[in-house]
C-alpha positions in Angstrom: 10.9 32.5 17.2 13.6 30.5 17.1 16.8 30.2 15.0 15.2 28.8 12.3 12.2 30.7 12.2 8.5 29.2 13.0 8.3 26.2 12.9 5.0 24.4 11.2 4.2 20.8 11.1 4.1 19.1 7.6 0.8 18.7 5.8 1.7 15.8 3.7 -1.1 13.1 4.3 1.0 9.4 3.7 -1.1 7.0 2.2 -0.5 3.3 1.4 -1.3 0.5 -1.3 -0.6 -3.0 -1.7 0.2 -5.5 -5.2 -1.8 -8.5 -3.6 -1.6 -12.1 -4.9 -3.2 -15.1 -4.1 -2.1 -18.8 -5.0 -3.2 -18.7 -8.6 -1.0 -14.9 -9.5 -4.4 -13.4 -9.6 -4.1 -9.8 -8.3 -6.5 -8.2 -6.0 -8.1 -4.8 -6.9 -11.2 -2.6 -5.2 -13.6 -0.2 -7.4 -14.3 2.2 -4.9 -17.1 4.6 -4.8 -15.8 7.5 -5.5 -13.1 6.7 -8.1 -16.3 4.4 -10.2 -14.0 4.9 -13.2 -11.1 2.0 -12.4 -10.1 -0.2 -10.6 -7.5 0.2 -8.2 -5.0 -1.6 -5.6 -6.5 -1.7 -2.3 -5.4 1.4 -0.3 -6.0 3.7 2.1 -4.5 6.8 4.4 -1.8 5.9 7.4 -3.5 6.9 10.6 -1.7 9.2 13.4 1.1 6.9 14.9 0.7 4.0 13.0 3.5 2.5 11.1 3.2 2.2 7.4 3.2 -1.8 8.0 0.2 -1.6 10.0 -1.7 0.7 7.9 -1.6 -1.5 4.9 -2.6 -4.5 6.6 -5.6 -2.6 7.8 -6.8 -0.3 4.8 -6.5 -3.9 2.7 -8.7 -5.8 5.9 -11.0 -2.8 5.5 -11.7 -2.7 2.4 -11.5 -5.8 0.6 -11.9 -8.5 3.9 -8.8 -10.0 3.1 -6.0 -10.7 5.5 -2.6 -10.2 4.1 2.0 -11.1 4.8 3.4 -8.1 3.3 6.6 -8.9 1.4 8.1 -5.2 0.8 7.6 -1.6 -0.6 7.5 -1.4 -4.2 7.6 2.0 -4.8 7.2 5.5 -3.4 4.9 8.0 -5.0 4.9 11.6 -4.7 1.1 13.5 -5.9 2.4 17.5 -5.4 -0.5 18.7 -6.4 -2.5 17.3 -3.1 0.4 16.5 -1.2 0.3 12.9 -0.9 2.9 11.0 -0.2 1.9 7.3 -1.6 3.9 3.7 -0.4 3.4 0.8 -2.1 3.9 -2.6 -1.2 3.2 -6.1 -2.1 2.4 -9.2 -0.5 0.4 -12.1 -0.1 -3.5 -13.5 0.6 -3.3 -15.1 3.7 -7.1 -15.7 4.1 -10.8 -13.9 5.1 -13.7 -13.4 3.1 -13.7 -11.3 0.2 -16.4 -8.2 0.4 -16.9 -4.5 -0.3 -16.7 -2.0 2.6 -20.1 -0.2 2.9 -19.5 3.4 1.6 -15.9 2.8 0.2 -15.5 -0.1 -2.2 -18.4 -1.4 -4.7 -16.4 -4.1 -6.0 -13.2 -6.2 -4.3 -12.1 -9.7 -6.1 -9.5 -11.3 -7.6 -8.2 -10.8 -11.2 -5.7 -12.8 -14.1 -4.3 -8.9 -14.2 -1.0 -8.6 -16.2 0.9 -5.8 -19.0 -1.0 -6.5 -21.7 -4.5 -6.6 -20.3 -4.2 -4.1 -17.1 -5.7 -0.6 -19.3 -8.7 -2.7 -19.3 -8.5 -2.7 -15.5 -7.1 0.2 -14.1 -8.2 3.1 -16.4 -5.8 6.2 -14.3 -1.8 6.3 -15.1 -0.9 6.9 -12.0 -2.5 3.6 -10.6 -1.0 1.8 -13.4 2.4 2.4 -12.6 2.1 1.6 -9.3 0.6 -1.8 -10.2 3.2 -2.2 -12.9 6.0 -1.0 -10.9 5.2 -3.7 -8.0 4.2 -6.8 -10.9 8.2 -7.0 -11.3 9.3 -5.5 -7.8 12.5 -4.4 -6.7 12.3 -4.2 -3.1 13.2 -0.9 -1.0 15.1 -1.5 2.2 12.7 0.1 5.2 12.9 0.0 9.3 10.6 0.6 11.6 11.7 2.2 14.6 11.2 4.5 17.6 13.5 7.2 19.5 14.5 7.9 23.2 15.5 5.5 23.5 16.5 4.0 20.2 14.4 0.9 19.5 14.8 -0.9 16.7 11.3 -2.6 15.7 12.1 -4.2 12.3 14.0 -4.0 9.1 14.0 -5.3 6.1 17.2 -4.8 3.4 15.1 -5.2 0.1 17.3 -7.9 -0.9 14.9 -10.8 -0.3 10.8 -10.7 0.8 11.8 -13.0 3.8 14.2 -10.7 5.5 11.7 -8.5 6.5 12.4 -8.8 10.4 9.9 -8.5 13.5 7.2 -8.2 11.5 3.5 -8.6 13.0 
């Protein structure tokens, strides 16, 4: 026992999304498999040490095929009830071909989403203000760094999507 008691490690699982356009402003959304009801950002859990910025860049290659710039987090999202801790970001289409991933997403594509039309889309609240949050975004400054010793890996100040520094 130490001086402040037993110590346990967190059971939070941290999860990420990501507002995606391509050149025409059409957003990308998944209908995955188990969640039939909406649509959804493309999403998925952060894997044991990997940085936030890596883990959306791979749940959105995973499940939708598309390769994606990330541009900055538009949100944090908090679910107490399973302990999920949700980031959101948005970026950009970059390239790769569009397709489900077998046994997560049925349906992955492109759509003219926007305020009025989005309840015809995404059908859960919780989704929809994470896709209306990042439709207007107001960037968060982040870093990504590691300790002993102190290495700075990137930053970005949430002032302007290109200062996001040392980014993959």
């Amino acid at each position: 026992m130490t001086a402040t008691g037993v110590y346990a490690p967190p059971r939070a699982i941290v999860s990420v999304t990501a507002y995606i356009t391509n050149e025409d402003g059409e957003v990308l959304l998944v209908r995955n498999l188990h969640r039939g009801d909406t649509y959804e950002m493309p999403g998925g859990q952060v894997e044991n040490h990997e940085s936030i910025l890596d883990a959306v860049k791979r749940e959105v290659k995973e499940e939708t095929g598309a390769e994606v710039t990330i541009e900055g987090i538009t949100g944090i999202y908090q679910n107490v009830s399973s302990h999920v801790l949700c980031v959101a970001f948005r970026g950009t289409y970059t390239g790769g071909e569009l397709r489900p991933q077998e046994g997560e997403t049925a349906e992955v594509g492109f759509f003219d989403l926007n305020r009025e039309n989005i309840d015809t889309y995404i059908k859960r609240e919780h989704f929809q203000l994470r896709t209306l949050d990042a439709m207007d975004p107001h960037y968060f400054p982040h870093a990504l760094y590691k300790v002993r010793p102190y290495e700075l890996i990137s930053r970005y100040d949430g002032n302007a999507p290109s200062a996001l520094s040392g980014q993959n």
